[in-house]
FIDRENLUM-37293 format. One record per residue: x, y, z of N, C-alpha, C in turn; residue in one letter. Coordinates in steps of 0.02 Angstrom, whole numbers, plus 50000, padded with zeros to 5 digits. Each point is the difference from the previous one (the first is absolute). Layout:
// residues N
XYZXYZXYZa
...
***
This chain:
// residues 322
503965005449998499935007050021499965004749941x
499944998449922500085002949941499165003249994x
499674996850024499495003950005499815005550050x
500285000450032499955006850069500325005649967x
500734995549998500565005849935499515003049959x
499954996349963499555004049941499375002550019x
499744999350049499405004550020500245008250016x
500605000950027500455003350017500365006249940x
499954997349956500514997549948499485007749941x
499314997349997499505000749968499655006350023x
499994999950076499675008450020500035005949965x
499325000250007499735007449971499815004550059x
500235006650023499655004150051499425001949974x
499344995650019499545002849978499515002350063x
500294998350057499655001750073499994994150022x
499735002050063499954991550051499334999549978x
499415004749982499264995149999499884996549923x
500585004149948499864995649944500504993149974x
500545002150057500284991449978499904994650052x
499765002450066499734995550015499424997750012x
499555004549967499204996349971500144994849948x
500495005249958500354994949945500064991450012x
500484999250037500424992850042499244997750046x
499625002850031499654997350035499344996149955x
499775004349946499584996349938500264993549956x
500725001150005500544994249977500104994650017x
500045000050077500354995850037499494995850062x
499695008050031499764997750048499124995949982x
499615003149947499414997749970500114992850015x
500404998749943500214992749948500024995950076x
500475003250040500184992750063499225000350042x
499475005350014499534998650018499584994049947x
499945002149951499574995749963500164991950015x
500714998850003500434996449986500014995450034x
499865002950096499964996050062499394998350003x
499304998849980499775001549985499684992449962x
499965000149926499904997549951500534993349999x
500765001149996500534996249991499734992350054x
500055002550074500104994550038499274995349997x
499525002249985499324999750002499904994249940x
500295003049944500034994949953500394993549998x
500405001750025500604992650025499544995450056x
499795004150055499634995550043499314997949952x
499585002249949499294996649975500614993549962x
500615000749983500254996449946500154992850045x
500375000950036500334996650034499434996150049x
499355002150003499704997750040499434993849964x
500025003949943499574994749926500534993749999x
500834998250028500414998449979499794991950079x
499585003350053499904999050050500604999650063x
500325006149998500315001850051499645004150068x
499535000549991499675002450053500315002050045x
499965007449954500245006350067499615003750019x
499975001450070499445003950021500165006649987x
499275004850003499815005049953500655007750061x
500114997350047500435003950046500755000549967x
500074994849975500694999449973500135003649943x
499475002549956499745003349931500125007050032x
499745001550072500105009550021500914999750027x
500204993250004500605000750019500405001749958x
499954996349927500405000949942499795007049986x
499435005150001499785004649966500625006150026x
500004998950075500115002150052500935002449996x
500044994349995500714996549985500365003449936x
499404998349921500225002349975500445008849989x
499645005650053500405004550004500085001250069x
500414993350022500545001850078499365002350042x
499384997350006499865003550064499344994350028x
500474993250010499644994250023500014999350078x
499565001650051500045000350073499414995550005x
499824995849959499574995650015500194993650036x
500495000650021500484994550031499654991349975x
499995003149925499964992249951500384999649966x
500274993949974500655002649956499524998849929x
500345003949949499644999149918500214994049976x
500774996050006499964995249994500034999549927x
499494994649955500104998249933499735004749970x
499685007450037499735006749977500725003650002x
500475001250033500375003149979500265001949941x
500085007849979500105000449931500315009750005x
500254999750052500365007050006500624999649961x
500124999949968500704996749951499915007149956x
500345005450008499975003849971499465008050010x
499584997950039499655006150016500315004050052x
500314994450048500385003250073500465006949956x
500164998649937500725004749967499645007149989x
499194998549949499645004950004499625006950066x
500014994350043499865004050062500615004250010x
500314997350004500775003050025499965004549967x
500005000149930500145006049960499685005950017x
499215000050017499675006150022500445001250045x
500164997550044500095005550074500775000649999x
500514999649936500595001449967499495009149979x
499574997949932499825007149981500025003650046x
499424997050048499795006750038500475003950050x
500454998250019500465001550021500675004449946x
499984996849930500385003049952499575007349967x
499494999649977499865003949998499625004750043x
500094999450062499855005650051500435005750015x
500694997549970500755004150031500335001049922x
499814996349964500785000949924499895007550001x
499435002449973500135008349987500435004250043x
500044995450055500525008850050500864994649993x
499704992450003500894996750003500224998249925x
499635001149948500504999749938500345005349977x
499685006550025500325006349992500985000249983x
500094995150065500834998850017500304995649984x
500264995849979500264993849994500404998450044x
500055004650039500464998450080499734996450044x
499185004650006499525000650047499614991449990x
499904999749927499844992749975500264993850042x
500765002149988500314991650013500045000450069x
499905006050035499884998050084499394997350013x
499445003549966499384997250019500124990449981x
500214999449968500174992749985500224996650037x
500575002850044500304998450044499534998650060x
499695005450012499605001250056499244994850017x
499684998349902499684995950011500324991250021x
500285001649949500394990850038500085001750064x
500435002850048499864999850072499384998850028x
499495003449965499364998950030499704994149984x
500024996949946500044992649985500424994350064x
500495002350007500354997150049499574998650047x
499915004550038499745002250069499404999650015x
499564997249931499314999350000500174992850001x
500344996149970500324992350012499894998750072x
500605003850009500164997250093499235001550042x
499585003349970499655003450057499484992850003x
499804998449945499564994649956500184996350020x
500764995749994500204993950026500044998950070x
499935003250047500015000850094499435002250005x
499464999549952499225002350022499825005950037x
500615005149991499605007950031499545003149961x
499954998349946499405002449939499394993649994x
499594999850000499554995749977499994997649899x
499624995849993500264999549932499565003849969x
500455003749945499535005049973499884996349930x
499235001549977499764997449935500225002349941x
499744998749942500055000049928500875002949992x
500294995650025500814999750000500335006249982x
499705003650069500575006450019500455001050015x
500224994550018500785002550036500454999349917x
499554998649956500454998549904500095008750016x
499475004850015500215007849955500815003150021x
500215000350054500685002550000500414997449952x
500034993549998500714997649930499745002549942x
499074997749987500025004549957500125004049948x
499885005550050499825005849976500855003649993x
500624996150040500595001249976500194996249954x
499804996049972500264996749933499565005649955x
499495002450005499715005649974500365007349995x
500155002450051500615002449976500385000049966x
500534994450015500504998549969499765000549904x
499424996849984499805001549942500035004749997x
499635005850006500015005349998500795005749983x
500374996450028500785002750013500284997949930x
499854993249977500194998849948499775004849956x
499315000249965499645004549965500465006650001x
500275003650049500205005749970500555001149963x
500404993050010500714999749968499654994949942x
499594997849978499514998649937500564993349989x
499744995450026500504992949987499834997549956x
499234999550007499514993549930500225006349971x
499855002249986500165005049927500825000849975x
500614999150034500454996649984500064993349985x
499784994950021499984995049991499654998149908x
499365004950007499914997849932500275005949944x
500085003850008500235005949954500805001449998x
500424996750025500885000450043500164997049926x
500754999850000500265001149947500264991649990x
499574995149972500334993550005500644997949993x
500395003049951500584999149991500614999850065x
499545007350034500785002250059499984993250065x
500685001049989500284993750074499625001350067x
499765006950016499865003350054499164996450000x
499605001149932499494997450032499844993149999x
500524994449998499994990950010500245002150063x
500705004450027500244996850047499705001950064x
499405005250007499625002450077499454991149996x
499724999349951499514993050026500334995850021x
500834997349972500504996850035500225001650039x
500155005850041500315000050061499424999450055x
499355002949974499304997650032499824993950038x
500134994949944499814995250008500414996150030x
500915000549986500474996550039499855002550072x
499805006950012500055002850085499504996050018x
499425000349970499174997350052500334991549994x
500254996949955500024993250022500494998150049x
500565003250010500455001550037499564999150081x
499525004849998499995002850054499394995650026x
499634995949964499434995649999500394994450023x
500654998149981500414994350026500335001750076x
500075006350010500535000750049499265001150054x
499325001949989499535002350047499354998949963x
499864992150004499564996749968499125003950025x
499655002749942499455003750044499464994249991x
500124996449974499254995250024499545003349983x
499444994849992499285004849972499385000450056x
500225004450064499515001550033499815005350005x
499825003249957499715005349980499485002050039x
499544994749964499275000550050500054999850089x
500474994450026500064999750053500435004450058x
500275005449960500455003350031500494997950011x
500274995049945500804996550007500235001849932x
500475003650027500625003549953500604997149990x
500244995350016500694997150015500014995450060x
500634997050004500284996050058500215002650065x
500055007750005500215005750059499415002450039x
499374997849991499545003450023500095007149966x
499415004450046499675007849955500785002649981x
500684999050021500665003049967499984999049926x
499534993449992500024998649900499735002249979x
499485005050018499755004349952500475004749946x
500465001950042500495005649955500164997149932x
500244992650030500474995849923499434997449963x
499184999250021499504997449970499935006449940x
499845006950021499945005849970500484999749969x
500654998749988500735002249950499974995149950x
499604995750029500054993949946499554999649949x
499495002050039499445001549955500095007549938x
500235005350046500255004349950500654996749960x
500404997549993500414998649964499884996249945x
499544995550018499764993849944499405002849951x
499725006450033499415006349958500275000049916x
500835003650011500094999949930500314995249966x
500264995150007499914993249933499644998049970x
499504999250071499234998749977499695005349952x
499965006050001499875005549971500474996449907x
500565001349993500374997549964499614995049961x
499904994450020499704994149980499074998749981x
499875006050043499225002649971500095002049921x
500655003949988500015004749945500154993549939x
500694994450023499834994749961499464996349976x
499714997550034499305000949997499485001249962x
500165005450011499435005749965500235002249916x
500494995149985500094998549934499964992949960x
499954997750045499694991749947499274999950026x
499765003049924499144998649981499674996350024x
500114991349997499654996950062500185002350073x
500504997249994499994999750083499705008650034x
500165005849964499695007950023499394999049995x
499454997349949499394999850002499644995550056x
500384994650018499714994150042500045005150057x
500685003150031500185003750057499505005950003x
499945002149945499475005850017499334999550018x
499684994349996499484997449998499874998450065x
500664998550060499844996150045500045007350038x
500655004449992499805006450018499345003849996x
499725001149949499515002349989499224997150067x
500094994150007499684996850034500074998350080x
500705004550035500324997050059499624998550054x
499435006650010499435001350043499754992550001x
499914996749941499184995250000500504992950013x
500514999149966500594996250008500184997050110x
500185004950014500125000450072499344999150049x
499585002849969499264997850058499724992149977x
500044998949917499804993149990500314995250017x
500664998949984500364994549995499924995250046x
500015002150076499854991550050499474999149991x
499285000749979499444999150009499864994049932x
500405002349947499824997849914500644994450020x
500495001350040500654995149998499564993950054x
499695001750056499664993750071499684995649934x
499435004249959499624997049983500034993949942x
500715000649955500204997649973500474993850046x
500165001250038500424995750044499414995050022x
499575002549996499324993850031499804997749935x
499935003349955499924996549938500434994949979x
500344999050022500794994949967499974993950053x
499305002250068500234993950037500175000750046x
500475006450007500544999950077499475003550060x
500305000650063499485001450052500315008450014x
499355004049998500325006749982500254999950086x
500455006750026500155000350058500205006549992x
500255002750042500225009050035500445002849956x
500374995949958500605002149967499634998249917x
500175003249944499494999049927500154994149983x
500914997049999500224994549967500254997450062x
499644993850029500424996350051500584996949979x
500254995350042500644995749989499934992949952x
499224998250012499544993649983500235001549927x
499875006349950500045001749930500714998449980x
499924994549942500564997649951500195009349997x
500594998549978500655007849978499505000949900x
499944994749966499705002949945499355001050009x
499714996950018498985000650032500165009850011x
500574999450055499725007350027500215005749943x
500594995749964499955006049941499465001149958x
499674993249989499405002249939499415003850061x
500194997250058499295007750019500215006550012x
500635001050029500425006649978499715003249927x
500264997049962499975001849931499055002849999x
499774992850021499135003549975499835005150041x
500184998350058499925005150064499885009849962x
500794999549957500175007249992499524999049936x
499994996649946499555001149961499205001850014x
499594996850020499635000250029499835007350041x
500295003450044499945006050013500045004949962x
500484997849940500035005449936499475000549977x
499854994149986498994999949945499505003250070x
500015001150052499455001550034500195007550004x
500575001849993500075006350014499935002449935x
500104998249939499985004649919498984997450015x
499664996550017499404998549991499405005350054x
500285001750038499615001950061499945006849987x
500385005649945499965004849994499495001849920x
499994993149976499454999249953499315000949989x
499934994550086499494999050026499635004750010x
500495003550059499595007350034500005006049948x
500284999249930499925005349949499424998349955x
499954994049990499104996849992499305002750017x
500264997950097499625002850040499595007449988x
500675002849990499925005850012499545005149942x
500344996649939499455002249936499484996349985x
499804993450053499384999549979499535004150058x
500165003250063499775003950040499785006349962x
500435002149960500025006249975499375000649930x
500224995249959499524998449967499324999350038x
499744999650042499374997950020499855004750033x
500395007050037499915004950029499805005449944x
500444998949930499675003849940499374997549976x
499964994049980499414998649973499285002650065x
***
């Protein structure tokens, strides 16, 4: 949830049509291109491989890829939503965050109700979803209520300027070791006593049903700043800050590539690709060395692809002058 936070975290009032033209050129482009190109290439790959999948199953994965497969086919060894479902979510977090911050950040009262108020509606969009009084809605809407209150909540942070304590705070004083420690003892505490599980995507918050949202949200805010803490460690050993920044720098191309560059490597090694990137069939080291290439591999396509189209672009230009 460190990325919602910090989307949160990061706001600029610059209006609703320029930050979210902004997020929509960002986010929403990339996952069109993405559904698109991504599944299309896995099925020519996989099919040279002679898995012969029919060309229906290719609009399923496309389809699939951003949550809006009613082709009643499954994508199957096209599946490769592993990460875009988060992106979708995020728009309709913005659009919802920045439709209202200008009149609810005003207060910091007014804030933490709206927070309040969106998790309820998260709730209640649960129950409505799970007993089928809503139909299912596409490009994973029912993500914007949590959201766009973990967006908040960023936001809330920002005015009491935490990252900027965190890195500018006075190392020496007891006060600033002992808030990441009492942080981190509460969220694990509270991760043990109200285990949230990682159903994020699925609308599973915990073992209580939609009641775990509350302890899913506390936990998640609580564990924000260690983590924060441990970014800042981090961000002082030269390798490891440069490797980290690199993958940062790249998160966009990182999150849309990875199952597509991870299937294809998994068929390269032999194994039979399937719905999930690394089946059960994959030795524990096999799947690390395609882990490992997996993330490499997206790094070089993503530092390469902005080369390309800067190539492109001056040899267009060049030939429009001449």
């Amino acid at each position: 949830m460190g990325y919602l936070i910090l989307s949160g975290y990061f706001y600029r009032p610059r209006g609703f049509k320029t930050n979210m033209g902004k997020r929509l050129k960002q986010i929403a482009v990339p996952l069109a291109i993405g559904s698109l190109t991504l599944p299309l290439i896995l099925w020519i790959y996989l099919n040279a491989l002679g898995y012969n999948l029919p060309f229906m199953q290719y609009i399923a994965g496309a389809l699939g890829f951003v949550d809006l497969n009613y082709t009643g086919i499954k994508s199957g060894e096209l599946a490769i939503n592993f990460g875009s479902y988060f992106l979708a979510g995020m728009l309709w977090g913005f659009l919802i965050f920045y439709a209202i911050a200008p009149y609810i950040l005003k207060d910091w009262k007014i804030t933490i109700v709206m927070i309040v108020l969106l998790l309820l509606l998260q709730i209640a969009l649960i129950e409505c979803l799970n007993n089928e009084l809503l139909p299912k809605l596409p490009l994973n809407m029912w993500l914007g209520p949590i959201n766009a209150a973990f967006m908040f909540s960023g936001a809330l942070l920002a005015k009491k300027q935490v990252l900027e304590s965190v890195e500018y705070g006075n190392k020496r004083s007891l006060k600033y070791w002992l808030i990441p420690i009492v942080c981190l003892v509460a969220g694990v505490g509270l991760c043990s006593l109200l285990p949230p599980g990682v159903g994020y995507h699925g609308m599973i918050y915990g073992e209580y049903g939609t009641i775990s949202l509350f302890s899913y949200y506390a936990e998640s805010m609580l564990m924000f700043i260690p983590i924060a803490y441990v970014g800042l460690i981090f961000s002082k050993i030269p390798l490891v800050s440069k490797m980290l920044d690199s993958l940062g720098h790249h998160t966009m191309g990182i999150i849309l590539l990875h199952a597509v560059v991870g299937k294809i490597l998994v068929a390269a090694f032999g194994y039979t690709v399937i719905t999930v990137i690394l089946p059960s069939t994959v030795p524990i080291g096999i799947g690390l060395v395609i882990t490992v290439l997996t993330m490499a591999i997206c790094l070089i396509i993503c530092y390469l692809i902005p080369l390309v189209l800067a190539r492109i672009k001056r040899t267009k230009d060049t030939q429009q002058t001449a």
